[in-house]
C-alpha positions as a printed Julia matrix, in Angstrom:
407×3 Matrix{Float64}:
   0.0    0.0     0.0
   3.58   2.21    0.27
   2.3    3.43   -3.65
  -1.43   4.26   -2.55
  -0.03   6.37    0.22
   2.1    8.31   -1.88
  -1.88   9.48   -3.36
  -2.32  10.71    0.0
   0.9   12.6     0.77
   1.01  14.1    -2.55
  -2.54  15.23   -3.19
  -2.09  18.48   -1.11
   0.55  19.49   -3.85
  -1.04  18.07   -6.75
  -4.41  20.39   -5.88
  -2.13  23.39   -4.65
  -0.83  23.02   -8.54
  -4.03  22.86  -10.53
  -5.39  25.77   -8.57
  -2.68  28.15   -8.81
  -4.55  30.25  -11.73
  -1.85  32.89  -12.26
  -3.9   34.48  -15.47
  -7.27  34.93  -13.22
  -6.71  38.29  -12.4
  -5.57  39.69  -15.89
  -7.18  37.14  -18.16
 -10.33  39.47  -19.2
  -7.66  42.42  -19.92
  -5.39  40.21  -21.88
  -8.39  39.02  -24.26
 -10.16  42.35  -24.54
  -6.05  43.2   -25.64
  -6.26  41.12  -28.16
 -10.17  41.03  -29.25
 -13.12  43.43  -30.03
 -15.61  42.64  -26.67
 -17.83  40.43  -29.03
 -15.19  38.04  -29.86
 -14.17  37.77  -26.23
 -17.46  37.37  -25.15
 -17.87  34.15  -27.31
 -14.66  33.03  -26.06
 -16.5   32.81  -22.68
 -19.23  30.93  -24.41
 -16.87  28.44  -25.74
 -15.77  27.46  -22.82
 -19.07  27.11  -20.93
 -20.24  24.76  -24.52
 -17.01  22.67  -23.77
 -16.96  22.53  -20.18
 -20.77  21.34  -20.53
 -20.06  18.71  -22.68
 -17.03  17.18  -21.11
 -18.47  17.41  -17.68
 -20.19  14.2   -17.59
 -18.29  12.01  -20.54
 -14.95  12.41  -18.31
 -16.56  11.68  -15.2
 -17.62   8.1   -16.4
 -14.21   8.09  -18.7
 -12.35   8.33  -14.76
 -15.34   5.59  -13.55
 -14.42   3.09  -16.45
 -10.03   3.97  -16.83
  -8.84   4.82  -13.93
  -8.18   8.56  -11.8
  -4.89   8.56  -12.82
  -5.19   8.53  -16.53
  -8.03  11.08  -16.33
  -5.82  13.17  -13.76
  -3.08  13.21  -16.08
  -5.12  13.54  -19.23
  -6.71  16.86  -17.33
  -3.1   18.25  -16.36
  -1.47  17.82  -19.5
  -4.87  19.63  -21.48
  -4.37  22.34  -18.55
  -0.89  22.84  -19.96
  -1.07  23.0   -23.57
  -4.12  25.41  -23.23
  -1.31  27.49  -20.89
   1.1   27.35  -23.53
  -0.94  28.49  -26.65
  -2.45  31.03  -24.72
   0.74  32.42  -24.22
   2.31  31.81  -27.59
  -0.56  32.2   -30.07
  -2.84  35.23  -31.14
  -5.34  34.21  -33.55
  -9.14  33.75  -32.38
  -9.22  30.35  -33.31
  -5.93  29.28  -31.49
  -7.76  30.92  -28.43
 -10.93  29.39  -29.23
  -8.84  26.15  -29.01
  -7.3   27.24  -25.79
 -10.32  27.51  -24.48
 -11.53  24.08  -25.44
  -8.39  22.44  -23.82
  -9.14  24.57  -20.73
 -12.18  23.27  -20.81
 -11.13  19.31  -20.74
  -8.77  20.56  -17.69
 -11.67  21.66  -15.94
 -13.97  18.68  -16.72
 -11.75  15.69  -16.55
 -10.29  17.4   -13.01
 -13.47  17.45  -11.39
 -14.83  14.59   -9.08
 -11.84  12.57  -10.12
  -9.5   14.63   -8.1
 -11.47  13.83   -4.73
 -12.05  10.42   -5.41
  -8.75   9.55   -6.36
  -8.14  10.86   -2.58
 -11.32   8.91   -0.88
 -10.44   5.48   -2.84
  -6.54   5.45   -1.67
  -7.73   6.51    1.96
 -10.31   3.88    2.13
  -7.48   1.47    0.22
  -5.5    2.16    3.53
  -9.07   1.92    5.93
  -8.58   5.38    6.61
 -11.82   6.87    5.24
 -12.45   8.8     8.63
  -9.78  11.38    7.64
 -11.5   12.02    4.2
 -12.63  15.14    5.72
  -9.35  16.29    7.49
  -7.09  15.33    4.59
  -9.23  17.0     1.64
  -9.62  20.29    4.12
  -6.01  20.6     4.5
  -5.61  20.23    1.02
  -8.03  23.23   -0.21
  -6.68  25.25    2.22
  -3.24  25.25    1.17
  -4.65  25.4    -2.34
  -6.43  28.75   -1.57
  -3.3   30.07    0.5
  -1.43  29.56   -2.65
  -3.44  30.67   -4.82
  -3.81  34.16   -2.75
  -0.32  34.13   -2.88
  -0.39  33.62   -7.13
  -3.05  36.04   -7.23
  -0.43  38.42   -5.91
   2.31  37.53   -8.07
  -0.15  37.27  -11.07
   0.17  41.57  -11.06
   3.37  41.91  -10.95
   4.42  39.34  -13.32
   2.01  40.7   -15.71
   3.71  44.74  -15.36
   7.18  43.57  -15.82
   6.54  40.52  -18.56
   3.53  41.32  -20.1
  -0.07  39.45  -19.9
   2.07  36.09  -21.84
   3.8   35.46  -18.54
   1.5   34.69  -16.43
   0.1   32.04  -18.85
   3.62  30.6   -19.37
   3.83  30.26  -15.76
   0.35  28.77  -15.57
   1.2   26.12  -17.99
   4.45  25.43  -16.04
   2.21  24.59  -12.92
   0.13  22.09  -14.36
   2.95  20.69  -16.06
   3.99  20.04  -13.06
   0.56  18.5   -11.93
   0.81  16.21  -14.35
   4.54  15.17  -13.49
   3.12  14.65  -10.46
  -0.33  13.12  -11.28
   2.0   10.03  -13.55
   3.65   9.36   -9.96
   0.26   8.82   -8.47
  -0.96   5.08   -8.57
  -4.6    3.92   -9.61
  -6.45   2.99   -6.33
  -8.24   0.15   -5.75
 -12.35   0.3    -7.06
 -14.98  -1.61   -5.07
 -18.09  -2.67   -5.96
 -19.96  -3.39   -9.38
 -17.99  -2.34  -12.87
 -18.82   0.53  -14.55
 -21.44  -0.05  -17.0
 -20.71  -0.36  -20.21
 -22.34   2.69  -21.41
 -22.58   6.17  -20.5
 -26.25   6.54  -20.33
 -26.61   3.17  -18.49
 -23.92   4.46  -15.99
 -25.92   7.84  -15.91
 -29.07   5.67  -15.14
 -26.98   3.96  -12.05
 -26.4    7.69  -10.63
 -29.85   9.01  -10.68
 -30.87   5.95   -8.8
 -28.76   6.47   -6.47
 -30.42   9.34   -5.46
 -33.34   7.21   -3.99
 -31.46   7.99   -1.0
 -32.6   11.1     0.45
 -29.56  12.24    1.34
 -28.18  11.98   -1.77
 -30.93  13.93   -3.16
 -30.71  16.28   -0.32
 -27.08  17.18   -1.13
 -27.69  17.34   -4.87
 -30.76  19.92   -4.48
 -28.2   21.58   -2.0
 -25.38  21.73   -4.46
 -27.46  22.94   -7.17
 -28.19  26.03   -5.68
 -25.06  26.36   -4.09
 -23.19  26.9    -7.62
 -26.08  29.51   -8.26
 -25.54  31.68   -5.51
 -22.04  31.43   -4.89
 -21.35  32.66   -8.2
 -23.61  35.62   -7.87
 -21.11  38.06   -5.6
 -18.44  36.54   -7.79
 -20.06  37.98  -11.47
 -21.61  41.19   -9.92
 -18.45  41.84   -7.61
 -16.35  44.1   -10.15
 -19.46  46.23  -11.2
 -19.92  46.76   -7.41
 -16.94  47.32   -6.65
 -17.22  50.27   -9.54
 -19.32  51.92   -7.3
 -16.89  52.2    -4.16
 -13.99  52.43   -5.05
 -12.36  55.51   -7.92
 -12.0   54.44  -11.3
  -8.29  54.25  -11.27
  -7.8   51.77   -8.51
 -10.5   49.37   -9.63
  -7.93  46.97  -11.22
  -5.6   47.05   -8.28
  -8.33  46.91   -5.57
 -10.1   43.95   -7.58
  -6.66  41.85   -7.43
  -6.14  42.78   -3.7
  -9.63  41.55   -2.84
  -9.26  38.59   -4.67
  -6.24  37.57   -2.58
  -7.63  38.34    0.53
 -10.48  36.2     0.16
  -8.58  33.26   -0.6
  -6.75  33.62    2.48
  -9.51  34.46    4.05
 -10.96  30.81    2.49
  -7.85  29.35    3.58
  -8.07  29.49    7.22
 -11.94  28.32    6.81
 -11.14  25.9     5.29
  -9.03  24.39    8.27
 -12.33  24.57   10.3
 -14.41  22.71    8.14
 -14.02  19.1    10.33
 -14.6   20.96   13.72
 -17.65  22.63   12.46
 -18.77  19.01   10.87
 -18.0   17.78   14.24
 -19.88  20.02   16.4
 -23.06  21.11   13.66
 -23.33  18.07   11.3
 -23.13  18.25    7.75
 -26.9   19.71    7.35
 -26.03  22.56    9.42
 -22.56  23.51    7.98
 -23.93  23.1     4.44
 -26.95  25.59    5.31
 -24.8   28.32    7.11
 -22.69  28.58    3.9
 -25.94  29.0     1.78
 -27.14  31.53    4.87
 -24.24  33.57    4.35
 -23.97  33.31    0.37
 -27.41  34.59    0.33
 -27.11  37.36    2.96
 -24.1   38.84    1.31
 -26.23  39.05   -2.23
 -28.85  40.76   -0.41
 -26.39  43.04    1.35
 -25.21  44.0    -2.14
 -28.58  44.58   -3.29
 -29.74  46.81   -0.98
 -26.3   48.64    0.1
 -23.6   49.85   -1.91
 -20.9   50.61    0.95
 -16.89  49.86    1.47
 -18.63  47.82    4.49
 -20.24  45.3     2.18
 -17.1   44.84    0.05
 -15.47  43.92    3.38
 -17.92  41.33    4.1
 -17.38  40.07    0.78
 -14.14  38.6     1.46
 -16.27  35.75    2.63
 -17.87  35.14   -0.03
 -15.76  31.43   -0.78
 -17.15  30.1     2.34
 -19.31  28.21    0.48
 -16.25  26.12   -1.52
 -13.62  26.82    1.51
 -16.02  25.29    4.23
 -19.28  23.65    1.93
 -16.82  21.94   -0.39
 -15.04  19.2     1.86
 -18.06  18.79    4.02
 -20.22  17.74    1.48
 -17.75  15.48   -0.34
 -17.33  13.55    2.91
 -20.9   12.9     3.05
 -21.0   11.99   -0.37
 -18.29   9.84   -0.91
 -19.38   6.89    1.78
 -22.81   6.65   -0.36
 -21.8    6.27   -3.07
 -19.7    3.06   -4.69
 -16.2    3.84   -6.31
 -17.44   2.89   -9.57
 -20.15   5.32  -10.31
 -18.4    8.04   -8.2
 -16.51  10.25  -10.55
 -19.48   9.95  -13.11
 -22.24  10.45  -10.16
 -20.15  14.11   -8.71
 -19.44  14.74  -12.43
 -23.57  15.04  -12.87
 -23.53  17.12   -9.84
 -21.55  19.71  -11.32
 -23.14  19.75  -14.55
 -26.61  19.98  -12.92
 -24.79  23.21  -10.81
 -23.16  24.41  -13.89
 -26.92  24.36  -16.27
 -28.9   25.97  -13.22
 -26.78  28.59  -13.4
 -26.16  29.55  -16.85
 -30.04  29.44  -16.98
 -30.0   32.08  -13.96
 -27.78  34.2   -15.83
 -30.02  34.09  -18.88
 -33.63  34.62  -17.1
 -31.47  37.5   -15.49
 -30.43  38.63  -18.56
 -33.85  38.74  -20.15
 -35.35  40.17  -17.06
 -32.94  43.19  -17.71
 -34.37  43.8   -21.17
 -32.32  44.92  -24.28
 -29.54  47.61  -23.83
 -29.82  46.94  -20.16
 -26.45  48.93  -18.4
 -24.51  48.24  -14.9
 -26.47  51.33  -13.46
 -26.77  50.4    -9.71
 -30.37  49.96   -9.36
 -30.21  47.62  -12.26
 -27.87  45.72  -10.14
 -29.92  45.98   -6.96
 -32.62  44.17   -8.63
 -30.98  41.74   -9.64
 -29.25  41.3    -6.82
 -32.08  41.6    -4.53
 -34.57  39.02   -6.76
 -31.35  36.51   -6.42
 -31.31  36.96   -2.73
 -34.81  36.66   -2.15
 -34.89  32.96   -4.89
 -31.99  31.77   -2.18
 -33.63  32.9     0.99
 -36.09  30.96   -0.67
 -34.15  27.98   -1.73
 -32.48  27.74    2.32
 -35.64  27.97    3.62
 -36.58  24.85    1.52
 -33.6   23.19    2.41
 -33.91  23.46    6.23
 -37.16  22.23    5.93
 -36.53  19.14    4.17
 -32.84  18.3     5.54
 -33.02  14.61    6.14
 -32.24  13.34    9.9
 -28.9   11.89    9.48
 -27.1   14.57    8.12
 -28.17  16.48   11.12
 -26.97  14.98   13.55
 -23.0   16.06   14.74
 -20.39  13.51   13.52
 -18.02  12.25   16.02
 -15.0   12.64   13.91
 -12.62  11.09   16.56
 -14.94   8.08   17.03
 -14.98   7.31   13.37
 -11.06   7.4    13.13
 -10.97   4.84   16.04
C-alpha cells in the first residue's frame, strides 16, 4: 500500500498546482487586448459549450479507466491550453485554448477527490477524508492568494504572456506529479458499459434522500455562490475611484482566498460540532445574505464582508464530499459528482439568462439595475435555504463524532 499512500501525501501538492490560476486576475484584460468585446465574449461561451459537454463524458471516462489517466489527461490539457495562450494570437488558437481549458476543468473534477477517498479507504482510513481533503483546499487557496499576488506583478514587468507561461508550467507540473500517483483500488460493481446506463446507475442512487438532499443543495449552491463573484467588479465600480478598480479587484481577490484558507481548516470541527446539514446551510445563509447586502447597500462595508464570499467552496466543499463519498460506490463516483456539477453548472447559466432577459435589451450596470438583480437573487436563495432546512433529512443532522470514526 507504500504506492497508494504516496496518493495521499502528494494530493495536497497536486491540488495546490491545478489551482494556482496565475492568469485569473488579468485574463479578461489580456483578451479584450487582443479582441473586439464580441469576440471575447464568445470566447467565454466556448468554454461554458465545452466545459458542458465534457463534464459528464470524463466523469464516467475516470469511472471506467482509472483517476490517474483522467488526472493526467486533465493536467497535460491544462498545460497546452497554458502554452498556446501564451504563444498564439489568432481567435481560433484561443478558441482552441479555451476548449483544452475546458477538458482541464472537466476531466479534473470529481476525479481529483475520489482519487483521494479510494486510496484513503485502500489504507481503511476513510475517517480522515474530511481532514485530509480540508487541508488540502486550504493550502490550495493560501497559494493561490499568494499567485493572485504575483499574477500583477508578473504581468507589469513581462507582459499578460507570462503569467500564462507560468500557468502552464504549474500544471505541467501537476501532471509530473499526477503520472507518480498510482490507480487505487475500485470496489463494488464495474462501470457499466455505457454512459447513459452508468448515468441511469447515478440518478438511482439518489433514492437515498440524502443523496438527493445534497444534490438539491449543491445545485443552488453553484447559483448563488457565483452571484457576488459575477456582480463583484461592477460593485466594486461603485466604491472604489475608477483608477484603482484593477488594483483593488486583485487585492480583494487575494484576501479572500486567504480568508478561504483558514476556513477551510475549520471545516471538520464545524462538521464535528453542527453536522453536515447545518454547515452546508450556514454557507448557503451567508452566500445569500451577502447578495442581499449587495442589493440593498452599496458601501466599502459590504465589500469587506465580501471577502467571505468562498465560504461556500472553503467550508461547503469538503463537508459535502465527505458525506457523499461513503454513499456512493467507487465505480459510479466520478461519473455520479461529475452530474452534480453539470446539474450546478446548467442551473446557473439558466439564472444568468432569465437574469439577462429580465434586464431587457440595452440593459447597463447602473446600480439599481444591479440591486434588482441582486435583490430578486437573494430573495430565490432565501427561498431555496428555507426549503432546504425544511426538508434536511435526519442523518445529516446529527453532529459527527469525527474522533470516534477514526478509532
Amino acid at each position: 500500500m507504500e504506492a497508494v499512500s504516496f496518493n495521499i501525501r502528494y494530493f495536497r501538492a497536486y491540488l495546490v498546482l491545478i489551482r494556482l490560476d496565475f492568469w485569473m486576475p488579468v485574463f479578461f484584460l489580456y483578451f479584450a487586448r487582443m479582441f473586439s468585446l464580441d469576440r471575447v465574449l464568445a470566447l467565454e461561451a466556448i468554454y461554458y459549450a465545452a466545459v458542458v459537454l465534457f463534464e459528464v463524458p470524463s466523469g464516467y471516462f475516470s469511472d471506467r479507466f482509472g483517476r490517474k489517466l483522467t488526472l493526467v489527461t486533465a493536467a497535460i490539457a491544462g498545460a497546452f491550453s497554458g502554452m498556446v495562450f501564451a504563444t498564439c494570437s489568432t481567435f481560433a488558437a484561443f478558441a482552441g485554448a479555451q476548449v483544452l481549458y475546458a477538458v482541464f476543468m472537466a476531466f479534473n473534477s470529481g476525479s481529483d477527490t475520489s482519487l483521494l477517498y479510494d486510496s484513503l479507504k485502500a489504507e481503511g482510513r476513510e475517517a480522515e477524508m474530511l481532514d485530509v481533503e480540508a487541508d488540502a483546499h486550504s493550502k490550495s487557496f493560501f497559494f493561490g492568494a499568494l499567485a493572485a499576488i504575483c499574477a500583477g506583478t508578473a504581468a507589469y514587468f513581462g507582459g499578460f504572456r507570462t503569467v500564462y507561461f507560468i500557468s502552464g508550467a504549474t500544471y505541467a507540473g501537476a501532471a509530473l506529479l499526477a503520472c507518480r500517483f498510482t490507480e487505487p483500488p475500485m470496489t463494488g460493481q464495474p462501470p457499466e458499459k455505457t454512459m447513459l446506463a452508468q448515468l441511469g446507475v447515478c440518478v438511482r442512487a439518489m433514492r437515498e434522500r440524502a443523496l438527493l438532499w445534497i444534490f438539491a443543495f449543491y445545485v443552488g449552491r453553484t447559483v448563488f455562490e457565483h452571484i457576488p463573484y459575477e456582480f463583484f467588479q461592477p460593485y466594486l465600480s461603485f466604491v472604489v475611484p475608477h483608477q484603482w478598480i484593477a488594483l483593488a479587484a486583485g487585492a480583494h481577490l487575494a484576501l479572500t482566498k486567504f480568508v478561504s484558507a483558514y476556513i477551510a481548516t475549520r471545516a471538520s470541527r464545524a462538521a464535528a460540532r453542527w453536522g453536515t446539514a447545518r454547515v452546508l446551510l450556514f454557507v448557503n445563509g451567508v452566500v445569500t445574505a451577502l447578495i442581499l447586502l449587495m442589493g440593498l447597500w452599496v458601501h466599502w462595508i459590504v465589500v469587506v464582508l465580501l471577502l467571505g464570499r468562498q465560504v461556500a467552496h472553503g467550508l461547503g466543499e469538503t463537508v459535502m464530499n465527505a458525506a457523499i463519498h461513503p454513499r456512493i460506490g467507487s465505480r459510479i463516483r466520478a461519473t455520479y459528482l461529475s452530474l452534480q456539477s453539470l446539474a450546478g453548472r446548467l442551473a446557473f447559466s439558466a439564472s444568468l439568462g432569465a437574469l439577462s432577459w429580465w434586464a431587457g435589451p440595452g440593459a447597463d450596470t447602473a446600480p439599481q439595475v444591479l440591486s434588482k438583480m441582486l435583490l430578486a437573487m437573494g430573495a430565490f436563495g432565501a427561498a431555496w435555504l428555507a426549503a432546504l432546512a425544511w426538508t434536511s433529512p435526519a442523518e445529516l443532522r446529527r453532529e459527527i463524532d469525527i474522533e470516534a470514526q477514526a478509532r
